[in-house]
C-alpha positions as CSV (number, residue, x, y, z in Angstrom):
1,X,63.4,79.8,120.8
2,X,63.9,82.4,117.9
3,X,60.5,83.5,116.9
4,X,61.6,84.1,113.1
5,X,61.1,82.4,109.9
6,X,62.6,83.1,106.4
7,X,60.7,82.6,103.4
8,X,62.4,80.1,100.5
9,X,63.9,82.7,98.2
10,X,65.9,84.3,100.8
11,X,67.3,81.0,101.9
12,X,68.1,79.8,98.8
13,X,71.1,82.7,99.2
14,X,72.3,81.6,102.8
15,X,72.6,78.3,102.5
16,X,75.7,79.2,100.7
17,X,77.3,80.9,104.1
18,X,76.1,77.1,106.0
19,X,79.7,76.8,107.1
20,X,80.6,80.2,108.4
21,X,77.3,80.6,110.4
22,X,76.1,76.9,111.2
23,X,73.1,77.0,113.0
24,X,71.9,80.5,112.1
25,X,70.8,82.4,109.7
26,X,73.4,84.5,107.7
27,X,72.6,86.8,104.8
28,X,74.9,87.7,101.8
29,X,74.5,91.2,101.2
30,X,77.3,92.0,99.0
31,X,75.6,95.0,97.7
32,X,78.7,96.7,95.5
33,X,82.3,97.3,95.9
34,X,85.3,99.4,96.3
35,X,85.6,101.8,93.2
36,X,88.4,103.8,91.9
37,X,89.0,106.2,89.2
38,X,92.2,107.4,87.4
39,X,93.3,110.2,85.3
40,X,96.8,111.7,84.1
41,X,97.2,114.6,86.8
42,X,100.1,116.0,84.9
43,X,103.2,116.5,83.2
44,X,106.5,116.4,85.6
45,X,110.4,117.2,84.7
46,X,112.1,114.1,83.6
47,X,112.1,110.4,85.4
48,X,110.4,111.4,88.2
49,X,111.2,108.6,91.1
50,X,110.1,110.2,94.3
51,X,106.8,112.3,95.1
52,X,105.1,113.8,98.3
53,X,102.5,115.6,99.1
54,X,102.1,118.5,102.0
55,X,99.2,119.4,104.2
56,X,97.6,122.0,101.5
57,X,97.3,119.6,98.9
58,X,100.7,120.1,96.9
59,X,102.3,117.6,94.9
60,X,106.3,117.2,94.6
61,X,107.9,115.0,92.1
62,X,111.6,114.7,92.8
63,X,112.9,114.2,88.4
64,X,116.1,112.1,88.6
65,X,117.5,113.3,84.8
66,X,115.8,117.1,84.5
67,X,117.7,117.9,88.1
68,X,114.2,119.8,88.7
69,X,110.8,119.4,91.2
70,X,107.9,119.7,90.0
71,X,104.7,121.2,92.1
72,X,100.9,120.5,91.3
73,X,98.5,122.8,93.0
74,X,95.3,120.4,94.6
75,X,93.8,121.8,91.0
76,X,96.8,120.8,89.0
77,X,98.6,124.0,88.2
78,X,102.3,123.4,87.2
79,X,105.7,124.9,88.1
80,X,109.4,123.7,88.2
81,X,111.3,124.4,90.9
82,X,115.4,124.3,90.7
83,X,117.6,122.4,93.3
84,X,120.1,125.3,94.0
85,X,122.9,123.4,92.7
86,X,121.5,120.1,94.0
87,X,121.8,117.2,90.7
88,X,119.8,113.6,90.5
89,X,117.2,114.2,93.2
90,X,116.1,110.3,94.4
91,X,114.1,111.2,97.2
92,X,112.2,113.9,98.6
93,X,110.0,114.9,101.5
94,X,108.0,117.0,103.5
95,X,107.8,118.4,106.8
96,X,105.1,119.5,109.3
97,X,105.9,123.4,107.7
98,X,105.1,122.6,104.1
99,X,109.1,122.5,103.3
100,X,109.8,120.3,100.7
101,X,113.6,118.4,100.9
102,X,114.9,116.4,98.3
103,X,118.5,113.9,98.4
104,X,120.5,114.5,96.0
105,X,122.5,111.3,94.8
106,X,125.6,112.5,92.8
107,X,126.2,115.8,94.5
108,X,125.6,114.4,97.8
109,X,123.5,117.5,99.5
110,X,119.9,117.9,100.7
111,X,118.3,120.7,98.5
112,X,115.3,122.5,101.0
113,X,112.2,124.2,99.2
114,X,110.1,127.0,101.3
115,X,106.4,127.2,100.7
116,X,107.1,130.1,98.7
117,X,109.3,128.4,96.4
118,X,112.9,129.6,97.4
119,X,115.4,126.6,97.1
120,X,118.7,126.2,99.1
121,X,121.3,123.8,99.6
122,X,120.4,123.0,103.3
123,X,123.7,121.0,103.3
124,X,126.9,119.4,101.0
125,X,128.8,117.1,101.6
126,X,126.4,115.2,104.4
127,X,129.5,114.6,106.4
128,X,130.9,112.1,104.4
129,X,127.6,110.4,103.6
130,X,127.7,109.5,99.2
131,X,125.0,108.4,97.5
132,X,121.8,109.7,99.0
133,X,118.9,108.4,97.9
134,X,116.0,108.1,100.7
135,X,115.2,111.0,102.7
136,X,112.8,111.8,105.3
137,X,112.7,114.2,108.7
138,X,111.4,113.9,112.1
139,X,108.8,115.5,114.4
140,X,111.7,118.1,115.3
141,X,112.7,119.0,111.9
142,X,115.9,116.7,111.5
143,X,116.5,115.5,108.1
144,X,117.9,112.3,107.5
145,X,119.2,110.8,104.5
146,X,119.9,106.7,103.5
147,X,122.7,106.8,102.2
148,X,123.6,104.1,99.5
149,X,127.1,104.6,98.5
150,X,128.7,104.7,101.3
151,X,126.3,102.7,104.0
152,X,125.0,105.2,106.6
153,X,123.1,107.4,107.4
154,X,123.4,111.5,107.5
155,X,121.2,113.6,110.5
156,X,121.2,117.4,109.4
157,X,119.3,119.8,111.7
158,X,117.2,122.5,111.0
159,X,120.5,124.6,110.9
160,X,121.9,122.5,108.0
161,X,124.8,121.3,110.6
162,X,125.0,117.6,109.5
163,X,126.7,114.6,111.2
164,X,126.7,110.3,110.4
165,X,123.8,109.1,113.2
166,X,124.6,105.8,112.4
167,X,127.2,103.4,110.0
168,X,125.3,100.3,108.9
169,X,128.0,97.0,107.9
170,X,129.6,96.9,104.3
171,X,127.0,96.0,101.6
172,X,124.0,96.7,103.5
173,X,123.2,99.5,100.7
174,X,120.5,101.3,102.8
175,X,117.8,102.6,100.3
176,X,114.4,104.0,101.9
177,X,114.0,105.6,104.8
178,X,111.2,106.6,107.3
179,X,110.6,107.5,110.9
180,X,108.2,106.7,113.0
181,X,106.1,108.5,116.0
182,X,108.9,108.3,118.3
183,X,111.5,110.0,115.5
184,X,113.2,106.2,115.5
185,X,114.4,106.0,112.0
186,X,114.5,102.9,109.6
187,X,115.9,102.1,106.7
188,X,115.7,99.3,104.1
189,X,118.7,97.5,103.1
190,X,118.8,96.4,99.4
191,X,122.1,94.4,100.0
192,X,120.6,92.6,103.3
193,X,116.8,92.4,102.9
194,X,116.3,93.8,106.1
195,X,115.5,97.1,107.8
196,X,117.4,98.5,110.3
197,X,116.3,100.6,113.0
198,X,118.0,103.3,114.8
199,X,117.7,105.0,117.6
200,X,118.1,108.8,118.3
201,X,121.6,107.9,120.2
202,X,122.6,105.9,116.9
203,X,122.1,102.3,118.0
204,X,120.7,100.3,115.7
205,X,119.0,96.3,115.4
206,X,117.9,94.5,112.2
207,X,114.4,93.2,111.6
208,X,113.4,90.4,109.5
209,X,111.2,91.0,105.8
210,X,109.7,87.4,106.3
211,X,111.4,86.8,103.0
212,X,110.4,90.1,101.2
213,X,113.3,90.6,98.6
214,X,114.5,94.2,97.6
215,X,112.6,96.5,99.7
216,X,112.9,100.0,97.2
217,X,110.0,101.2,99.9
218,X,109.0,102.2,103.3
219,X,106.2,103.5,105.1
220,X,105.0,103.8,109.1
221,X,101.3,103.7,109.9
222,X,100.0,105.5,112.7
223,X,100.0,102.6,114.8
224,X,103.8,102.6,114.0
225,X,103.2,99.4,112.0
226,X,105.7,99.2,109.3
227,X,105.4,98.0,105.7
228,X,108.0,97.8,103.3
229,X,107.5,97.3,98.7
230,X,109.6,94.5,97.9
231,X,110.8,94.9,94.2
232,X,112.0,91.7,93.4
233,X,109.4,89.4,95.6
234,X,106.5,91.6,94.3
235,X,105.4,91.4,98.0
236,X,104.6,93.7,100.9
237,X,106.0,92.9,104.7
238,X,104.5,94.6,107.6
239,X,106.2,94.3,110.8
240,X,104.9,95.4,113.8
241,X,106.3,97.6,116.5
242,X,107.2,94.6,118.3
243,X,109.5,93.3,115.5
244,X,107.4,90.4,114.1
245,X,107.5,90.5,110.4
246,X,105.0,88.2,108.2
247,X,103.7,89.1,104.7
248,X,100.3,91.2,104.6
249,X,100.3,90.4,100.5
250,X,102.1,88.6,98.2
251,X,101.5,88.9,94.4
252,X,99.6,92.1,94.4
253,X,97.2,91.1,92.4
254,X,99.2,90.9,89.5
255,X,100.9,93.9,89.9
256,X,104.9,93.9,89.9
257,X,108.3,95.3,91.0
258,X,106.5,97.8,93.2
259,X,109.2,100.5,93.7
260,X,106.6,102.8,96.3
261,X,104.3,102.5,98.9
262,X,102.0,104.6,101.1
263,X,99.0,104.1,103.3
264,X,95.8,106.0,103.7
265,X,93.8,106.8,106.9
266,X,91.7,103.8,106.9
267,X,95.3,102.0,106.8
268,X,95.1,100.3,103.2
269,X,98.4,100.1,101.4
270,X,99.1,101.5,97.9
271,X,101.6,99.9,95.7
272,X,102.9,101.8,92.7
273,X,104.1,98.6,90.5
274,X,107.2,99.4,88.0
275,X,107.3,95.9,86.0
276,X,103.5,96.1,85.3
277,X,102.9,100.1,85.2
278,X,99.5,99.4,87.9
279,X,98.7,100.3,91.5
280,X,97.9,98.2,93.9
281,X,95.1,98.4,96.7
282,X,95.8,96.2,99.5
283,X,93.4,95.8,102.3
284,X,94.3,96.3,106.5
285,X,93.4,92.4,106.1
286,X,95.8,91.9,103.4
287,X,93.1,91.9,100.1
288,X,94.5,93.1,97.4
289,X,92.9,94.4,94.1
290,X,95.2,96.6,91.1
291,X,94.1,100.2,89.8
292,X,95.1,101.3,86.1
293,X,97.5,104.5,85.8
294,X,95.6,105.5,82.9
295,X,98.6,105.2,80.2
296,X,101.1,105.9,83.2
297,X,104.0,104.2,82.6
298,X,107.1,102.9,85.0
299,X,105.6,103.5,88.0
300,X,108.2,104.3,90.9
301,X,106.7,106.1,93.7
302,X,103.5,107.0,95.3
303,X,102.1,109.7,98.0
304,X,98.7,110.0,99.7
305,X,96.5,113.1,100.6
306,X,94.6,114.1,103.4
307,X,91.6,113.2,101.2
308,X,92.8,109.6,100.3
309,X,93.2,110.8,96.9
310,X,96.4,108.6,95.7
311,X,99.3,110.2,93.2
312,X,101.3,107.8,91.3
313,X,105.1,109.7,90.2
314,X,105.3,107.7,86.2
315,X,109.3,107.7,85.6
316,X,108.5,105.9,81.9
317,X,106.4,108.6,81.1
318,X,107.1,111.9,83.1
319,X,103.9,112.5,84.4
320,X,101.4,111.5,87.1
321,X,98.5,109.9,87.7
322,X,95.9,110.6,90.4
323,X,93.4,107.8,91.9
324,X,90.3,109.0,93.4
325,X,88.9,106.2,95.4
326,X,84.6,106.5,96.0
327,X,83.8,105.2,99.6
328,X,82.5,101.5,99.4
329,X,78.9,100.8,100.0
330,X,79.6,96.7,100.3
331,X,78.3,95.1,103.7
332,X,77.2,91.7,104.5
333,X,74.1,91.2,107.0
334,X,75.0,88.7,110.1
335,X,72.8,86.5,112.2
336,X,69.0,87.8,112.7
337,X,67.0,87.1,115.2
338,X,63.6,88.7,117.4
339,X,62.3,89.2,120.9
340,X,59.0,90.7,121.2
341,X,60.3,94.3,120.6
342,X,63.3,94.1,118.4
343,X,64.9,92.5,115.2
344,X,68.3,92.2,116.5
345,X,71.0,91.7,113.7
346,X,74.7,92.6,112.9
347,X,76.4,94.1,110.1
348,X,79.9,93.8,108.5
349,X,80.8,97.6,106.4
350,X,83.6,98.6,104.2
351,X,84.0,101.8,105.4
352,X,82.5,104.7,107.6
353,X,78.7,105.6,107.1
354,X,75.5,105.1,108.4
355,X,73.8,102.0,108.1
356,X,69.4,102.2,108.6
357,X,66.8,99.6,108.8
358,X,63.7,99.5,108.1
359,X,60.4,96.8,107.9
360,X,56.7,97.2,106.9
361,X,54.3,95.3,107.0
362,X,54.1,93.1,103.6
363,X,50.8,92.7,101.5
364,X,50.3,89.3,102.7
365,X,50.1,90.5,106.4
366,X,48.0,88.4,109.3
367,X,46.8,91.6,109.9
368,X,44.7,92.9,108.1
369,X,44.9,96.8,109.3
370,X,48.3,97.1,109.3
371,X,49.0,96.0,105.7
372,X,50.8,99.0,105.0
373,X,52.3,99.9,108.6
374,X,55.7,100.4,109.6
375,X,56.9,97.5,111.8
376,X,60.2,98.4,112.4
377,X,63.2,101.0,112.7
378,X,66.9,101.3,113.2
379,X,70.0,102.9,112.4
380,X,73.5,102.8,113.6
381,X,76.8,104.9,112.7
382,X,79.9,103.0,111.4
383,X,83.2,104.9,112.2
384,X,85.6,102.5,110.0
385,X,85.4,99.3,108.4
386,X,84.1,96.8,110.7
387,X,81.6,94.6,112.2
388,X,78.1,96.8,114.1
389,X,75.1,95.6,116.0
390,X,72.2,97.8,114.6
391,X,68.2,96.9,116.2
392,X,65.2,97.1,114.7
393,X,62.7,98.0,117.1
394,X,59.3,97.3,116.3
395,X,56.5,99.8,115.9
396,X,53.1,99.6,118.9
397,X,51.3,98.3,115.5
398,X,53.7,95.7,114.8
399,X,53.8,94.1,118.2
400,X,50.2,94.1,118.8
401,X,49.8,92.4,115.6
402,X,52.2,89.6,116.6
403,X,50.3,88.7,119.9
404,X,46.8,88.4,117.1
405,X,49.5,86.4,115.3
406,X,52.2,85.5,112.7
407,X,53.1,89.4,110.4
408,X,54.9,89.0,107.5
409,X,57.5,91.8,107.1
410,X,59.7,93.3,104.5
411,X,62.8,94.3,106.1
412,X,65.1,96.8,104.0
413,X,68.5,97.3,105.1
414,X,70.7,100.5,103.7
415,X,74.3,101.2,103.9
416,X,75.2,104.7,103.0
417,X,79.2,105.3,103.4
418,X,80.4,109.0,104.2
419,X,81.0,110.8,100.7
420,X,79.3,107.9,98.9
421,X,76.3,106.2,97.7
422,X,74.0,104.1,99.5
423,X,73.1,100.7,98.7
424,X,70.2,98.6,99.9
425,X,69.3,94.8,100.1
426,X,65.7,93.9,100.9
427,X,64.4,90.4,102.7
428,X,60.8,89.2,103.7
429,X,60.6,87.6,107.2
430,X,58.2,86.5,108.7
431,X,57.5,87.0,112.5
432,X,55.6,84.3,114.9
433,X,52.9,85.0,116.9
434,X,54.5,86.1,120.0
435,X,53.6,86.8,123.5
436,X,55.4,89.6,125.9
437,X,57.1,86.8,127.8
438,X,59.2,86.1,124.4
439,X,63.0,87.0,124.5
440,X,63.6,85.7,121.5
């Protein structure tokens, strides 16, 4: 028998989770929510469409018209780097070095940028491949470019020596590219509204989009989980490394014709939405929720850092706009109940934190000399979003005065995620007189 009662007010609140947690007691502690920021980073070359970002912090805009990149230091320094002959960079990437490669669509050549600076064509002519326009490279330093025009794609190894990995049918019109942890490589079709994948040897199969239309976009999570923007269905597939493709979002909260997409750490999805200049934030569970660019305009592709701070590359308005997400402080209490030494309860975070508890004895205490006591402690550690146990356990004072009898207690729980602010939600219980042969 659960040796707990809750006093009116706080019911008043559950009653509205009755059908999620019949016969027990939930509590809605929905105390805040996911916040975001945005500001105009900086000014790029002209049209930027592509962006990434290396492991110091930099951040490349591939400009389609200016022929240029440009580089933002982490504090947003500026400086234009050339192409070495290289003209109407549509993609660009990075490598595990810090060099920065960009496809180059009308003179059909890969452009490679040192960490110093120094630009070189790494090679022309892609061996035969026209019309480059994703790019991306693989844990060995191959480069491999999707190649619209003429429906393959180019491998070029670290030597610049370049060869066709793969020919994909006539009108497939790959688009984006990206490989995953086991240097497969995929591409997105624009012609087919599918992705292909290929092998290291060349052999390719085709997986579904569950109906996504014009996948502009790719990116691999590190579960090798793959999710694809889909321009004209303002959707996002994910298809998982067994093949099955479904739709983690569709509508993006309003946002549309998402041209870019990227995932942070925690695994949410970032849209960058051309039709309606917006970002969106979609959750591992498929929540989505849109970010303003701040008067960015046309936005085509987006890149992640190590810090989860989010770029947006603005091809209406040659610039960029950074997102700086605060850790989310919203949790929701679960089922509570007591033995004779612990309040025993569950938690459901939005992020990684720590989450406390504590109770004291209320003013309207059965006993009398412990008014003011502590009656319980807990705390547990959250590594990522998710559901945690976390126990009270009840002071010597606390369960002495339950076997006198009945303590009315004010239990405070606190979430505090890393980096962020904490937030708290407070309830009075009270606890029945108890003896030690209570289990609860």
């Amino acid at each position: 028998m659960l040796s707990l009662i809750v006093d009116s007010s706080w019911r008043r609140i559950a009653t509205a989770l009755v059908g999620a947690c019949a016969g027990v007691l939930c509590t809605a502690a929905f105390a805040g929510s996911a916040h975001a920021s945005s500001a105009i980073f900086g000014v790029t070359g002209t049209d930027p469409i592509a962006i990434t970002v290396d492991s110091a912090g930099n951040v490349y805009t591939a400009n389609n018209i200016s022929g240029d990149v440009t580089r933002f230091t982490p504090a947003g320094t500026t400086s234009t780097i050339g192409l070495a002959g290289g003209t109407n960079p549509d993609g660009i990437t990075v490598d595990s070095a810090g060099n920065i490669y960009t496809a180059n669509a009308t003179s059909n050549s890969v452009t490679k940028i040192t960490p110093a600076g120094s630009a070189s064509i790494l090679n022309s002519g892609l061996a035969g491949g026209t019309g480059p326009v994703g790019i991306a490279v693989d844990s060995a330093g191959n480069v491999y470019t999707a190649n619209n025009g003429s429906n393959n794609v180019t491998k070029i190894t670290p030597a610049g020596a370049a060869s066709i990995l793969t020919s994909l049918p006539s009108g497939t019109y790959p688009y984006a590219i990206a490989v995953d942890s086991a240097d497969n490589i995929y591409t997105t079709n624009l012609g087919s509204n599918s992705v292909t994948k290929i092998t290291q040897r060349g052999t390719t199969s085709s997986l579904s989009l569950a109906g996504g239309t014009g996948a502009f976009a790719i990116t691999i999570d590190s579960a090798d989980n793959i999710y694809t923007a889909n321009h004209n269905s303002n959707s996002v597939t994910k298809i998982t490394p067994a093949g099955r493709a479904s739709i983690l979002n569709s509508g993006l909260a309003g946002g549309t014709n998402p041209n870019g997409i990227a995932i942070d750490s925690s695994g949410n999805i970032y849209t960058s939405n051309n039709g309606s200049s917006t970002a969106t934030k979609i959750t591992p569970r498929g929540a989505a929720s849109t970010i303003d660019l701040a008067g960015g305009h046309e936005a085509f592709a987006v890149a992640i850092d190590s810090s989860g701070n989010v770029f947006v590359a603005n091809a209406g308005s040659n610039n960029v706009t950074k997102i700086t997400s605060s850790p989310s402080n919203k949790f929701v209490t679960l089922p509570l109940s007591a033995t004779s030494s612990v309040l025993q309860s569950a938690l459901v975070v939005s992020d990684s934190g720590i989450a406390t508890q504590k109770g004291t004895f209320s003013s309207s205490s059965g006993a009398r000399s412990a008014r003011r006591a502590t009656a319980c402690t807990g705390n547990t550690t959250t590594r990522k979003a998710g559901r945690y146990k976390i126990n009270c356990t009840l002071t010597a004072g606390a369960r002495s005065a339950r076997r006198r009898g009945s303590i009315r207690v004010t239990l405070v729980t606190t979430f505090t995620p890393t980096g962020g602010t904490a937030r708290s939600v407070t309830r009075t219980i009270t606890l029945k007189k108890t003896t030690s042969g209570v289990t609860g």
